[in-house]
C-alpha positions as CSV (number, residue, x, y, z in Angstrom):
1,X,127.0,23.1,105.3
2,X,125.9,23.4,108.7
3,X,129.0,26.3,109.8
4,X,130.1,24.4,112.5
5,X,133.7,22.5,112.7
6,X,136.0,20.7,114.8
7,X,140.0,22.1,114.9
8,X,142.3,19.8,116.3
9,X,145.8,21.1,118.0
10,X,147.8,20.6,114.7
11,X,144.8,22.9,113.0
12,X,143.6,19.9,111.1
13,X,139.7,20.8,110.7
14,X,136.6,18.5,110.3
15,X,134.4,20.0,108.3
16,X,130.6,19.6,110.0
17,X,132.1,18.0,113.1
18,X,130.2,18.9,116.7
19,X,131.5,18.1,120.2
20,X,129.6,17.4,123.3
21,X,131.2,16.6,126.9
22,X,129.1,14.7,129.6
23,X,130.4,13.2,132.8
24,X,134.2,13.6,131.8
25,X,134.1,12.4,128.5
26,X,134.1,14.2,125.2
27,X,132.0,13.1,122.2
28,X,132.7,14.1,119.1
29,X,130.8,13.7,116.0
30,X,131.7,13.6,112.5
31,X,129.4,13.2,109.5
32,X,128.6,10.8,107.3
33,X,131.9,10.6,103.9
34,X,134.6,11.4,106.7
35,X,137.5,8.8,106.2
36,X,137.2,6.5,109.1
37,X,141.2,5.8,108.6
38,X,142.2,9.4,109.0
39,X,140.1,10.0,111.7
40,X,141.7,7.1,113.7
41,X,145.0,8.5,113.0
42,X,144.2,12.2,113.5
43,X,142.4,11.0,117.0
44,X,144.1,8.9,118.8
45,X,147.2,11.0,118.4
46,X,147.5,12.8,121.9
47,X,149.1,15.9,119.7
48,X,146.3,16.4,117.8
49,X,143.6,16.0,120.8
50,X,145.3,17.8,123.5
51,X,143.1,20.7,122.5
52,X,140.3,20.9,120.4
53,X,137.8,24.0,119.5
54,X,134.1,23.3,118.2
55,X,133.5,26.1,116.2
56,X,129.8,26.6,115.7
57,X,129.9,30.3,113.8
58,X,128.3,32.3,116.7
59,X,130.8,31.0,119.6
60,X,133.1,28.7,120.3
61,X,133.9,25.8,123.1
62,X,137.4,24.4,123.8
63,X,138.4,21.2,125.1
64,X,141.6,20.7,126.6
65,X,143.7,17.1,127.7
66,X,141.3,14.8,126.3
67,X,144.3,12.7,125.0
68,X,142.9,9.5,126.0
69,X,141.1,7.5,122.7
70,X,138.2,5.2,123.6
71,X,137.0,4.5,120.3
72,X,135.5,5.3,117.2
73,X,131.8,4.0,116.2
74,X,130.6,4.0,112.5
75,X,126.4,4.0,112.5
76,X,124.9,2.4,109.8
77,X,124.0,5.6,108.2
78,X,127.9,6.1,108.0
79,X,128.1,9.2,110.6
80,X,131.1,8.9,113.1
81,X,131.6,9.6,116.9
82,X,135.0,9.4,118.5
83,X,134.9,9.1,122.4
84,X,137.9,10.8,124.2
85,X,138.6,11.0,128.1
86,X,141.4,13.2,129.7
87,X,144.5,11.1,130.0
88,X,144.8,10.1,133.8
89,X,148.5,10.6,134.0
């Protein structure tokens, strides 16, 4: 276990998650076993998005209005990255 996790708004965690932003979009990253269903649901739910806090033991970054899902991508070594944008409204 690597100490690091995602927290969504709701307080849902993900276990192992990172973030990154670039250019006005938010990456996340979730490893390989997470269900791909439930990470749908959890992430394209505005809710749940509107802020999320990548705890990496030492510090912490939040992210704040990404509510706009882009997509989800499953590599074929079965790790996960979600792509979220602020909403533009």
């Amino acid at each position: 276990m690597t100490g690091r996790k995602l927290i969504l708004s709701d307080g849902t965690e993900y276990p192992e998650g990172e973030a990154g932003y670039s250019d006005g979009h938010l990456w996340l990253y979730l490893p390989s076993g997470t269900d791909v269903h439930k990470a749908f649901i959890d992430f394209s739910d505005p809710a749940k998005t509107n802020r999320i806090v990548f705890d990496y033991t030492i510090s912490q970054d939040e992210y704040t209005g990404f509510t706009d899902f882009r997509g989800l991508m499953l590599d074929n070594d079965g790790k996960m990255s979600v792509h979220l944008a602020r909403s533009e409204k």
